[in-house]
N, C-alpha and C positions, 0 to 999 in steps of 0.2 A: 504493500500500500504506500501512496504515495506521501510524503509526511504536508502537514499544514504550515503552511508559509504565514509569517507574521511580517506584515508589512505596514510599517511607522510612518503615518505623510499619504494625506491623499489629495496633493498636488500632482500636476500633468506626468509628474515622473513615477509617481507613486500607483498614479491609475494607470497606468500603462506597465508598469511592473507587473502590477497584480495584475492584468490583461493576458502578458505573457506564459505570466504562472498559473494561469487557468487553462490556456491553450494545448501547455506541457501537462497537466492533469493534476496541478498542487491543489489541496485546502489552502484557502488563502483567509488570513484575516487583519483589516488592515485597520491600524490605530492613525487619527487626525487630535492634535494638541487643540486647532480651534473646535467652533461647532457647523465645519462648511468643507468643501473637496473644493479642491479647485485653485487653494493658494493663489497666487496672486491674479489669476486667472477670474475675470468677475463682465458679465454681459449683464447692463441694467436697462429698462427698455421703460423710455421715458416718454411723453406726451409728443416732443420734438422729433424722436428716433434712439436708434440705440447707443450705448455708448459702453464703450470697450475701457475696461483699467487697466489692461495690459495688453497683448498680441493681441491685433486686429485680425490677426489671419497668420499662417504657418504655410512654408517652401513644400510643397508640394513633394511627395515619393511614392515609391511605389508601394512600401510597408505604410505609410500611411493610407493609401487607397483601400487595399485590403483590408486594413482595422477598421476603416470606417465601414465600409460595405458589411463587413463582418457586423458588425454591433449597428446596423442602420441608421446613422449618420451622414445624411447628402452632403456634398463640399460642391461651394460655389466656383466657379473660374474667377479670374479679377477679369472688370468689365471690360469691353475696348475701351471706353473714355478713358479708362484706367490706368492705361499700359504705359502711359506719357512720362517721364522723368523731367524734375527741372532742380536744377540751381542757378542757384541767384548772382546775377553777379551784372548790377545793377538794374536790370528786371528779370522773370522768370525766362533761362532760357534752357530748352533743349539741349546744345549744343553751346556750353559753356566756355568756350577757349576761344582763343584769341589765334588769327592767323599766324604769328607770333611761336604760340603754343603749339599749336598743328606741327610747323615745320619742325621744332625742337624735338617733339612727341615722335613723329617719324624719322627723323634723324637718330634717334636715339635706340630705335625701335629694331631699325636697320644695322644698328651699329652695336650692340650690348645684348645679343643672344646669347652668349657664354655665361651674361653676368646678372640674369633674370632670377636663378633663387636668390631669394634674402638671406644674407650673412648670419650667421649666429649672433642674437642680440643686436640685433639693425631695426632701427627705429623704423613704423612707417614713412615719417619725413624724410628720412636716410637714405632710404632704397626708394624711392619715388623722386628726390634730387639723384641721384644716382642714375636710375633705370630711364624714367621719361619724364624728366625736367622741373623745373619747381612750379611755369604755368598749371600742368597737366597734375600736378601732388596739391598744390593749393585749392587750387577750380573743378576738381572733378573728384582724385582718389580721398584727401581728407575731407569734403563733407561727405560722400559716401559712407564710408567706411565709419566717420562718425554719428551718422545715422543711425548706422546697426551697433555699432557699440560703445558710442558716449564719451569713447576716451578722445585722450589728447596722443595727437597726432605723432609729437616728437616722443612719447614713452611708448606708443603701443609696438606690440611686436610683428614684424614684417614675416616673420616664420612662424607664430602661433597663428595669424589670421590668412596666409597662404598655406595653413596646413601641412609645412616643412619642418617644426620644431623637433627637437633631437629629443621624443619623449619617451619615456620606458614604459615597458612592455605591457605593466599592469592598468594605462591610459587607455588603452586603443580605442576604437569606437569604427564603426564600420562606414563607407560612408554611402548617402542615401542612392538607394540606383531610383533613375527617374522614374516619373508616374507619369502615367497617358497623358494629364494635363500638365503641362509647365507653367512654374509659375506659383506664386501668393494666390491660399487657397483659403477657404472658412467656410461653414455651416450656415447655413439661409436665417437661420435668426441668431449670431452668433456663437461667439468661441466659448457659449459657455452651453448651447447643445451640446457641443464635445466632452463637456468635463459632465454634463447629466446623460449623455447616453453611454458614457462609458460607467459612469453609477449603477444605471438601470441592467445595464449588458453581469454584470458585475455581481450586482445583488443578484439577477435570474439565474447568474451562476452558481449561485450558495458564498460566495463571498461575505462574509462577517465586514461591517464595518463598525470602529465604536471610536465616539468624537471625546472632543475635550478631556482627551488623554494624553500625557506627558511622559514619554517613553523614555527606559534607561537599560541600559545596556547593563546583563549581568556578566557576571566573569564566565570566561569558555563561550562564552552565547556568539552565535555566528549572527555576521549583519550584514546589509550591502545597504553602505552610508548614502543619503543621496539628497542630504542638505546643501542648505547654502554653505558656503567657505567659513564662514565663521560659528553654524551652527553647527558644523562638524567638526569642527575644533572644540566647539565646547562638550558634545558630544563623549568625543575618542580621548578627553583628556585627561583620564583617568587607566585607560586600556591601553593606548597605544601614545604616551605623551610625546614621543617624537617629531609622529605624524600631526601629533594637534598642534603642536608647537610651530611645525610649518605653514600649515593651515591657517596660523592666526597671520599669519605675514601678509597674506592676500588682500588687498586695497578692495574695497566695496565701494563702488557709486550710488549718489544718489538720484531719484531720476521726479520728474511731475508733469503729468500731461493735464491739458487742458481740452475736453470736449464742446465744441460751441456750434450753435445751431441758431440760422439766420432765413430770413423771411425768402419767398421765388425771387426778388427783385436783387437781391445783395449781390455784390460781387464776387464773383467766383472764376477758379479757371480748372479747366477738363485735366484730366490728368490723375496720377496717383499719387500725386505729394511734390513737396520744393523742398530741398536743403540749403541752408546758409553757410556759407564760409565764412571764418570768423572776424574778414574785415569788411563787412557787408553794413555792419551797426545794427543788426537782429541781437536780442537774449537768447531768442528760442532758437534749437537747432534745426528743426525743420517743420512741416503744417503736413498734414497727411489731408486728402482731400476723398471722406470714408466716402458718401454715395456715388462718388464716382469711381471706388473702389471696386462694391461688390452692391448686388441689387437689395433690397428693401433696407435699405439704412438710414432713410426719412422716416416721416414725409417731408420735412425741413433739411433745407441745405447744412453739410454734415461736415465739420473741419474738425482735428485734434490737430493742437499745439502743444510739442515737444520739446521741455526744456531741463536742462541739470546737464550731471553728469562731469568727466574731471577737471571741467572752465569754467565751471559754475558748482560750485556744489549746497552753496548756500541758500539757492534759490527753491529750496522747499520749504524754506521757512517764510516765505512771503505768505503774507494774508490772503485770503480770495479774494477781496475789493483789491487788491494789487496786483492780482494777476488778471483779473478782468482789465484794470485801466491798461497795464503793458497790453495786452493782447488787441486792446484798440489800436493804440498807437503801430504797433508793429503789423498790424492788418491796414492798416489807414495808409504807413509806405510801401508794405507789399503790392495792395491795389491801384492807389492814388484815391481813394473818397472814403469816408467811412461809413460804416452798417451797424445802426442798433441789432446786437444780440438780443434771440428768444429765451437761449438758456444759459448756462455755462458750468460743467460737469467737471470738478476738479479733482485730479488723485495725487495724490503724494504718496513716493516708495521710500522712505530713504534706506542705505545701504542695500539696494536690492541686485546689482549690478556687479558682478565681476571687470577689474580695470585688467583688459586681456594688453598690458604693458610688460615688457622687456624686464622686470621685476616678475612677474608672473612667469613670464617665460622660464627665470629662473629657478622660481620657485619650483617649478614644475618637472624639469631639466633634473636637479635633486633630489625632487619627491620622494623619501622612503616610500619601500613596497609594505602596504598593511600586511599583517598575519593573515594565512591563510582561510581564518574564518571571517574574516572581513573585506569587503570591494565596497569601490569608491562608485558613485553618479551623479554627477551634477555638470550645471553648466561654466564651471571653476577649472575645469580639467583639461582645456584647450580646444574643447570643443563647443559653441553658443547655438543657440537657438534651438527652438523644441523640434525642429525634423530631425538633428542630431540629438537630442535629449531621447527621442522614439529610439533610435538608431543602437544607443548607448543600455537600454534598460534591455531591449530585445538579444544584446549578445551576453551582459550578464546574466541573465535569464537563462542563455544555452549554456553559461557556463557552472552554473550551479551545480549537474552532474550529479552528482553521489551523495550530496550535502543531506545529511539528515533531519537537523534543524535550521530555519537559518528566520531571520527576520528583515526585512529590506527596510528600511530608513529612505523616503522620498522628499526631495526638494521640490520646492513651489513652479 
């Protein structure tokens, strides 16, 4: 018989463990500290339209097609209007560089094939002055790349975020093979269908869940950690104090989005969002443009503004009358007029964020290997975002094997 899995955290990584461990044929029973699944993860559905506290939508795979199909979860395409990319670099454009840039960008492109991986410990800024020029690393690769992860440009790592870091063996993570659709995917009334049909799929499983429990690790007890960085430091730091002692090294970001919803008439543009470069004179790092993303996310025209992270980190402690009056002002120069807001949906993460910097790198580069009753999951470990969080719980799950007892510990 197959032993029952105890699984700690029913955040995205935790429901998808126990997803796993149900498919391999485990008892599963899964402990949540709050009284909710879902971690950070939260779809509110408001008079205006919806509004997302965290991922609006997930990179698309083929292990994610099959879970969803599996547990009956439809996944939307992102819209055509949607497909549009802009940074800012004096109004919204496409095609961001400067003739200037072009020529450097292909000259460089032509010229530094030998020298396209990034260096051990080579800053983004580093290897983008390096590879293709500082127009083409200021106007295009750093607000990119600071989009998806918040950091600062000169620390983060050019080999943790091209997935070349020199990491051991106990990290791996698979990486996603494509799904039929390509692309930013989500569930027709939000990301938080996903975290209730994986409940429902879960509980019809025999799946135990029991909330507002505070889980601790006994001695010998097998676990597979899959907190944040810092809670699994506090965690393991009794069992394995090494590894927590590294753990605590990890920089956490703090992040705050602003949901805002505005009458037919307001200005707007088609598209799936703008990113700012940091000499643009925005706070926010970029505006996500949701009903142009994926369909029913009105009936009101639907923006989220994105700001913190490691150039701001203080900016969750503004007030909500202070984030409304910025978000005037910086919509009033993004468009040229400004628009009375209907609503304004505000969240604050702080610490929620791994700083994937050249320190991290390191850290990780280092990492003791835990004792073999314990593995690592989270998005701290060189690899971000939930297609890769799927990707990560699916091959500890094959690797579980023989384990007789084990409990998983899931991050938000």
């Amino acid at each position: 018989m197959m032993p029952t899995m105890n699984v700690v955290g029913a955040g995205f990584s935790g429901l998808t463990t126990a997803y796993f461990l149900t498919k391999r044929g485990f008892k599963v029973r899964i402990f949540e500290k709050t009284n909710r699944a879902g971690g950070l993860i939260c779809t509110i559905r408001s008079a205006h339209g919806l509004v997302e506290t965290a991922a609006n939508g997930l990179l698309n795979s083929a292990r994610l097609e099959a879970m969803c199909a599996d547990i009956g979860v439809p996944l939307l395409p992102t819209r055509r209007d949607g497909r549009k990319r802009f940074i800012f670099r004096g109004r919204p454009r496409q095609l961001s560089l400067t003739t200037s840039d072009m020529t450097t960008l292909a000259f460089r492109l032509a010229t530094q094939a030998i020298s396209f991986h990034p260096r051990q410990f080579e800053t983004i800024t580093a290897w983008g002055n390096r590879v293709i020029g500082s127009g083409a690393t200021n106007y295009l690769l750093a607000p990119a790349l600071g989009g998806i992860y918040a950091g600062d440009p000169k620390r983060l790592s050019a080999s943790l975020i091209f997935g070349r870091a020199a990491l051991p063996n106990h990290l791996k993570t698979n990486r996603p093979a494509r799904g039929r659709v390509r692309g930013t995917v989500a569930p027709p009334n939000g990301m938080q269908q996903l975290i209730d049909g994986l409940c429902v799929y879960l509980k019809n499983a025999g799946v135990e869940f029991v909330f507002n429990y505070e889980a601790r690790l006994e001695p010998n007890e097998a676990a597979v950690v899959c907190l944040s960085a810092r809670a699994a430091a506090e965690f393991l730091s009794d069992a394995v104090p090494e590894l927590s002692q590294a753990l605590r090294g990890i920089e956490m970001l703090s992040l705050a989005t602003v949901t805002c919803f505005y009458p037919p008439e307001a200005a707007r543009l088609k598209g799936f969002g703008c990113l700012f470069p940091r000499d643009q004179g925005f706070r926010s790092r970029g505006v996500l443009f949701n009903d142009c993303i994926f369909e029913g996310r009105g009936p009101a025209h639907s923006e989220t503004w994105i700001f913190g992270g490691a150039l701001d980190p203080d900016v969750v402690k503004l007030g909500d009358d202070k984030f409304v009056q910025l978000i005037a002002s910086e919509r009033e120069k993004f468009y040229g007029k400004h628009d009375d807001g209907l609503d304004f949906r505000i969240t604050r993460w702080p610490n929620a964020l791994p700083h994937y910097s050249i320190e991290l790198e390191r850290i990780l580069t280092m990492l003791p290997a835990p004792p073999s009753n314990i593995a690592l999951v989270g998005n701290y470990l060189g690899r971000i975002g939930l297609a890769k969080i799927l990707e990560r719980a699916a091959l500890v799950v094959n690797e579980i094997g023989s384990v007789s007892r084990l409990i998983i510990f899931s991050s938000r």
